[in-house]
N, C-alpha and C positions, 0 to 999 in steps of 0.2 A: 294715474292709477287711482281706483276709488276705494275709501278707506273699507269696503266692504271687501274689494278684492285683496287688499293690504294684506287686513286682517287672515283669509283663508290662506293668503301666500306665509303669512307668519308661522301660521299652524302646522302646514304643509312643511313648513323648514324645522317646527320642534320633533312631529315622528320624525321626518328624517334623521336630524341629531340622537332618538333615539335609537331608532337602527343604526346607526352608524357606531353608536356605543355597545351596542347589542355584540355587534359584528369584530369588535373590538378584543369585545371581552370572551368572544369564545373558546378561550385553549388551546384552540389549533395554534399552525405554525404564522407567525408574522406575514408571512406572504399571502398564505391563503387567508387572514384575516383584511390583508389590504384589498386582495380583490375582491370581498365582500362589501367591502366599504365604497368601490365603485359602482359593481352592480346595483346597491341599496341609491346610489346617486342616479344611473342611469334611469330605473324605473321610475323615478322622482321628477330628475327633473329634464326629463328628455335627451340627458347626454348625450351626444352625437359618439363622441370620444374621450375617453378619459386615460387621464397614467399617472401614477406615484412613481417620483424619481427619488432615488436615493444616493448618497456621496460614499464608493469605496473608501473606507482609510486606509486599505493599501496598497489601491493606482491611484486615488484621487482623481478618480473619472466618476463621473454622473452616467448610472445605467438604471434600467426602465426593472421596478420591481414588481410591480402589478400593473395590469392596465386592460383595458375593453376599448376594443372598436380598432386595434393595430394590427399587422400583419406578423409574422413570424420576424420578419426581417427589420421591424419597427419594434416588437421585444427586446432584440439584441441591440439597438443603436447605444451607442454610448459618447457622452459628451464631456467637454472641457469646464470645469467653473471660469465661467464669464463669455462661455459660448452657445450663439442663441440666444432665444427667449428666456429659456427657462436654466441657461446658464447665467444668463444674468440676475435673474431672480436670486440662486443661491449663493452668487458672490453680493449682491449688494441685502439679502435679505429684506427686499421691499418685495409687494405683489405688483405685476402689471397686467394690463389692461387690453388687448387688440380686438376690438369692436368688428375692424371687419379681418380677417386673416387677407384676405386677394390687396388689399391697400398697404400691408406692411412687407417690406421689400428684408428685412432682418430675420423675420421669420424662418427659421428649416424646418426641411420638411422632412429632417431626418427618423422621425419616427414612423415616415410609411403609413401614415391613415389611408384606412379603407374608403374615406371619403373624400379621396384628393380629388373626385370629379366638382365635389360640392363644395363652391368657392363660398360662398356665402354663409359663413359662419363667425362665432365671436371666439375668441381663445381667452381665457384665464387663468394668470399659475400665480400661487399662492406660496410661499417659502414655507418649509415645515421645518421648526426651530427645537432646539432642545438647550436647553440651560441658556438661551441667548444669542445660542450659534448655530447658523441656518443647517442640516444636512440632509434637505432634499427641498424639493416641492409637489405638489399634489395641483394638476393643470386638467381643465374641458373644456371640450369644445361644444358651446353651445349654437342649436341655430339663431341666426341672428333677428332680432326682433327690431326697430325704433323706438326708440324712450326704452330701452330694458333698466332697469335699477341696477345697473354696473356695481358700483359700490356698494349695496346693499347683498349681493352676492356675494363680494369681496369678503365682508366681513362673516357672511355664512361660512364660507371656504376659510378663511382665519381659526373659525370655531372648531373646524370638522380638523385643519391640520395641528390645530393646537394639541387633541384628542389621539392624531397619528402618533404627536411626538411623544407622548407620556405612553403611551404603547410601544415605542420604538427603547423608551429610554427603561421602560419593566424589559423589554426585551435584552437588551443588552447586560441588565442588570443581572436574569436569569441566565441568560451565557456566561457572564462571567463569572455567577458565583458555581455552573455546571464543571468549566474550564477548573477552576479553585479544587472543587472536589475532586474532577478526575486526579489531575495533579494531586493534590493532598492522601487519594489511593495509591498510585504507584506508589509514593515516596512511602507510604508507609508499609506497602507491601515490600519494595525494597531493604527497609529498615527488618523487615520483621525477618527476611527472608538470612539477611547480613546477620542476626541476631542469632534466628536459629540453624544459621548453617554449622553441621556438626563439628567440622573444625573450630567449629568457636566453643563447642564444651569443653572444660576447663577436666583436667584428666590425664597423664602419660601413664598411669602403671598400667600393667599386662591383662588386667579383667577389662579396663577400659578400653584399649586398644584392641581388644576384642570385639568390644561396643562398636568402636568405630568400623571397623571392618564390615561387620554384620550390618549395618547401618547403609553403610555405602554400596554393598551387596542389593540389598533389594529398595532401598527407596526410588531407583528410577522406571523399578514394577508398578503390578496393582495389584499386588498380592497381600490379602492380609494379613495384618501383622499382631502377631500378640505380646506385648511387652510385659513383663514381669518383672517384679522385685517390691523389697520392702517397702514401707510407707516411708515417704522424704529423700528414695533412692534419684528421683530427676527419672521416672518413666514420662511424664507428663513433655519433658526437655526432650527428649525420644520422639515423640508423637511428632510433636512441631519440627526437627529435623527432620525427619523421613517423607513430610509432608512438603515443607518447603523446598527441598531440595528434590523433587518430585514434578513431575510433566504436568500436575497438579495447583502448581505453586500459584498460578495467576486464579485460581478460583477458591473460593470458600473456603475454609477452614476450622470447623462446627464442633464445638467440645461439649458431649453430655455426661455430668455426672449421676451415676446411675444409684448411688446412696443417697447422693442428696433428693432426690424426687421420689416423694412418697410412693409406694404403687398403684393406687387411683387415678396419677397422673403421666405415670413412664411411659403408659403406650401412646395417649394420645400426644405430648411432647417430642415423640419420636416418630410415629406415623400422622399425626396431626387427625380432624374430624370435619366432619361435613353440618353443616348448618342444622341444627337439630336434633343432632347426638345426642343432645341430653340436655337437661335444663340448664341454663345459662348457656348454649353454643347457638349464639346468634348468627354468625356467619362462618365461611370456612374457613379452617386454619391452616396454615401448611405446618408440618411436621420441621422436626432435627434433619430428617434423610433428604426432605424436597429440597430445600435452603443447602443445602449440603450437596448439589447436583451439580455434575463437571470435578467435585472438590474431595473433600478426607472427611468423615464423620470418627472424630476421636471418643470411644464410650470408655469412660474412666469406671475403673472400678466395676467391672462387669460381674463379677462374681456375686454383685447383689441382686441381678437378676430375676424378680420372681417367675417362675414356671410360666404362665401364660406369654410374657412376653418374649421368654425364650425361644417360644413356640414360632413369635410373628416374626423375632428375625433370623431363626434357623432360616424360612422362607425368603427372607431378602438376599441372603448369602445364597440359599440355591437359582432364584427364581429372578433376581435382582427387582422385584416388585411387591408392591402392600397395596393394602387396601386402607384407606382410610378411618378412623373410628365413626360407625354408623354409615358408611358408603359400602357401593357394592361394585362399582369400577375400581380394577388393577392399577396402580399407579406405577409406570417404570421408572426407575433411576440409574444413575450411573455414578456411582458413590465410591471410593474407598476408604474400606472400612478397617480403622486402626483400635483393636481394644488393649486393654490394661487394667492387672489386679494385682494386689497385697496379696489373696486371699488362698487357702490350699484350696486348689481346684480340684486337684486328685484325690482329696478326701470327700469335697462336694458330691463330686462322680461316687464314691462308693458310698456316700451317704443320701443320695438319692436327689438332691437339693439344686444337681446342676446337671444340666445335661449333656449325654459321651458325647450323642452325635452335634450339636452344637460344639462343644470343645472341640471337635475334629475338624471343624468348619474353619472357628478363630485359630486352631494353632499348624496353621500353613506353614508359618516362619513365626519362630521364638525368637524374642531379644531378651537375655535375661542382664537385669540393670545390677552389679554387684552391690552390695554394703559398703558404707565407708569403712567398717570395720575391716575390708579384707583390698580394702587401698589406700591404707593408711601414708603410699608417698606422694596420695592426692591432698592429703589433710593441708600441708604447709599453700599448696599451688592454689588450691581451694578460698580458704584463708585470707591471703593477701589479695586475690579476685574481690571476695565481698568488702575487706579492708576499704579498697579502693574505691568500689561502686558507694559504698554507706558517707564514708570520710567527704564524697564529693556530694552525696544528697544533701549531707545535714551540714556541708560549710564549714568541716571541720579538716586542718593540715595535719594529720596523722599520717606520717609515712611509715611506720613499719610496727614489727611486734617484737616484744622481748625473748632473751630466750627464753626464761621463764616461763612465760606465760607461752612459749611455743613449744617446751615441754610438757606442760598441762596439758595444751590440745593433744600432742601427737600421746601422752598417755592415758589421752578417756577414751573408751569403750564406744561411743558415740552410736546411743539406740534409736535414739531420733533420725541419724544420717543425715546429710546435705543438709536438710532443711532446718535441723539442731542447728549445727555448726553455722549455718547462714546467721540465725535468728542469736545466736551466743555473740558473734560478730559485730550486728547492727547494736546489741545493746552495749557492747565493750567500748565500741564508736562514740554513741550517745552519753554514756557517765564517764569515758577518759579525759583532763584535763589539760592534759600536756600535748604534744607531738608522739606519740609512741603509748602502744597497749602492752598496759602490764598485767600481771597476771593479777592483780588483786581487780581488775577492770572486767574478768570475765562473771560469768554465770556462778552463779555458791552452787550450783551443783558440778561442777566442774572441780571448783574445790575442797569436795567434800569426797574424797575419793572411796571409803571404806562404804557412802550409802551407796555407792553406785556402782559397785565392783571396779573401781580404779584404785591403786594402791599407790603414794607416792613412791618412788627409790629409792630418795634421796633422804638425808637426816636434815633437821632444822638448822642447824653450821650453817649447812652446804645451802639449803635455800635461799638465807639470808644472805651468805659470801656470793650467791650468784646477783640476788638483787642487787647487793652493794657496787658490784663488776656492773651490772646491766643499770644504773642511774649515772655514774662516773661514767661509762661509755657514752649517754646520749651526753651528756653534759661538755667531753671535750669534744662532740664532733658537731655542737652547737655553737661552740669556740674557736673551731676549729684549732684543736690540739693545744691551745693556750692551758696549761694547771692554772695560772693565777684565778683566771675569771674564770675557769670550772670551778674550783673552789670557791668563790663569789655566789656562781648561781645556786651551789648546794651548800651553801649556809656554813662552809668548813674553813680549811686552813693550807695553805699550801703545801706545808707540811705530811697533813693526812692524807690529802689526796696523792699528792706524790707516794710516799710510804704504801697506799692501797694499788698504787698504777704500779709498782714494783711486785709487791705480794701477788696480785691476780696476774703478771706478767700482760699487762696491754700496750699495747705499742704506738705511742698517741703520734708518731709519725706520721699515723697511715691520713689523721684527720686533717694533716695540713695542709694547704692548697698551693 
């Protein structure tokens, strides 16, 4: 060969190498970039035949993943590692060589080439390795030439499957982090769904088990739903049940607060806009409602509503469609739609601020979320739920609460609701030192009962005689009923503590194991 023709064959191999990276890198799916990578060979360098084989990991058979110039019947062949040519190839991870195919008696011709009339050809296969371990090769059939650069091909084909495998090995890379996700969605939809199924709200008295009832009534509709009750009553806890437990549950689940978003921004975050609405909408957005298709769009706090936009989704409730901000096509969905307010509606309606026939739309079905004020035998159940959940974030062994301090709770007023009582909990958690909340552990305004309309019952005696009872009880059942080392851990005498285990009549029996 003359170093003239060398030279053009070189060049001729770097665009190849280009294309072939080209073809690599285009997005599509693995396969269809393999066969790219053929056809970019065959125009090049006269291919007769070519095929990328690849190694199932789970037959451990060698099958034809792309390829040019085979029959149907030669697509599907599938081979043994260490059978063949090009089984051999990926059990020993060398490349070999067959100058003429008609002279090699090992040869199969299990892959059905269209050119089995034409004996006279060279074969090639090249092992396609990834981290060191062959799992395929990449084989053509060229016509055969005398003196062809054998080796000098060899190491072309080296270059080109080196390039397969680091594409093989992003590709795997991207299925397994796709697999990860899928997986990591169920479970977490499972989690969310275990979380908020309404059996799991925490609740027996008679308003609640109202709740539930109503709850379980219509969340396997698609009826909208309008949840009411005070601020911190768990409407939000509401939403997320009737959604999860809902023909709904595998699809979206879209929470807009309708206070929090100024009204410049409520409509287009709720119907989204088309490229040029307005300065700064560079491209098109999708809304709260599109993102929320197949699923539940929960609108908290609807009763902040302003006018216009009441307007646009009166129309979604009738029309199930919107139009985008600044578009002029319909957009359909298939949405349901869960709202929720604090707010009096009925006075909005007769103050003009909200509208009847919207409110006639959301109030299909009422859930009304009671006060903790008027289930006060949820207060203790309650309680020991957050106890539990705080004690285990923050690494802290508090098993239970005083009476004390569980007469405090069951005698406040509790205008915050749920969400008071949560937040007095996590902090009673975080400043308690011992195993057990006492009442000097809660909220000062818990004990402050005359600023907050709570009034104690009890006189200061009885207070103190209750602490006294309520320290000597954790102390012998830390003891396990021993006086001696109760008196030990509270700094006293066996004397006193006996004398006080008789006065308060306690029965340290009960601590003994």
């Amino acid at each position: 060969m003359t170093p003239q023709r060398a030279l053009s064959q070189d060049a001729a191999r770097l665009d190849t190498l280009s294309e072939v990276n080209e073809a690599l890198a285009g997005g599509s799916s693995l396969r269809a970039s393999l066969q790219r990578v053929l056809q970019r060979l065959d125009r090049r360098d006269s291919v007769v035949c070519g095929s990328i084989t690849l190694l199932s990991p789970d037959t451990g058979l060698l099958h034809v993943e792309a390829a040019e110039g085979l029959t149907p019947e030669g697509r599907s062949a599938r081979y043994k590692v260490g059978e063949g040519v090009t089984g051999r190839v990926v059990e020993s991870g060398k490349p070999v060589i067959v100058p003429r195919v008609s002279q090699e008696p090992m040869f199969l011709n299990r892959a059905r080439r269209k050119n089995l009339d034409r004996r006279d050809i060279s074969f090639i296969c090249v092992p396609i390795k990834t981290q060191k371990e062959p799992v395929g090769a990449i084989s053509v059939d060229l016509p055969f030439e005398k003196g062809r650069d054998y080796q000098g091909y060899v190491r072309f084909l080296g270059v080109v499957s080196t390039m397969i495998a680091q594409a093989i090995r992003v590709n795997h890379l991207v299925d397994a982090e796709r697999r990860r996700l899928v997986e990591e969605n169920v479970h977490l939809r499972d989690e969310l769904k275990q979380k908020y199924d309404f059996a799991n709200i925490v609740g027996t008295s008679r308003p609640m088990r109202e709740v539930y009832a109503q709850v379980n009534q219509v969340a396997g509709a698609n009826t909208t739903v309008l949840v009411r009750g005070e601020s911190g009553t768990g409407k939000e806890l509401i939403a997320h049940a009737l959604h999860y437990n809902s023909k709904r549950a595998k699809k979206p689940f879209i929470k807009v607060s309708c206070a929090a978003l100024p009204d410049s921004l409520i409509e287009s975050e709720l119907f989204g806009y088309e490229k040029g609405a307005f300065t700064g909408a560079q491209a098109r957005k999708k809304g709260r409602f599109e993102l929320a298709e197949g699923g539940t769009l929960f609108l908290d706090e609807i009763g902040d509503l302003n006018a216009s936009t009441q307007v646009k989704l009166l129309r979604v409730l009738q029309e199930r469609e919107f139009e985008r901000l600044g578009g002029t096509q319909p957009v359909k969905v298939d949405v349901r739609l869960i709202a929720a307010t604090n707010a009096d509606v009925e006075g909005a309606m007769a103050a003009g601020t909200f509208r009847e026939d919207l409110h006639y739309r959301l109030n299909v079905f009422a859930i009304f979320v009671p006060p903790l004020r008027e289930r006060k035998t949820d207060v203790l159940l309650l309680a020991d739920h957050f106890l539990d959940r705080y004690a285990t974030e923050h690494g802290k062994q508090i098993k239970r609460i005083s009476t004390p301090a569980i007469d405090m709770l069951m005698s406040y007023h509790w205008p915050g609701n749920v969400r008071e009582l949560e937040n007095a909990l996590e902090r009673a958690v975080l400043v308690s030192d011992g195993n057990v909340i006492h009442a000097h552990d809660l909220p000062p305004s818990l004990q402050t009962g005359e600023a907050t309309g709570t009034v104690m019952s009890i006189s200061f005696s009885e207070a103190v005689e209750a602490y006294e009872k309520d320290l000597i009880e954790d102390a012998l059942k830390t003891t396990q009923g021993n006086r001696v080392k109760a008196a030990t851990l509270l700094q006293s005498t066996e004397r006193i503590i006996s004398y006080k285990v008789k006065k308060f009549g306690i029965d340290t029996s009960r601590y003994r194991k």
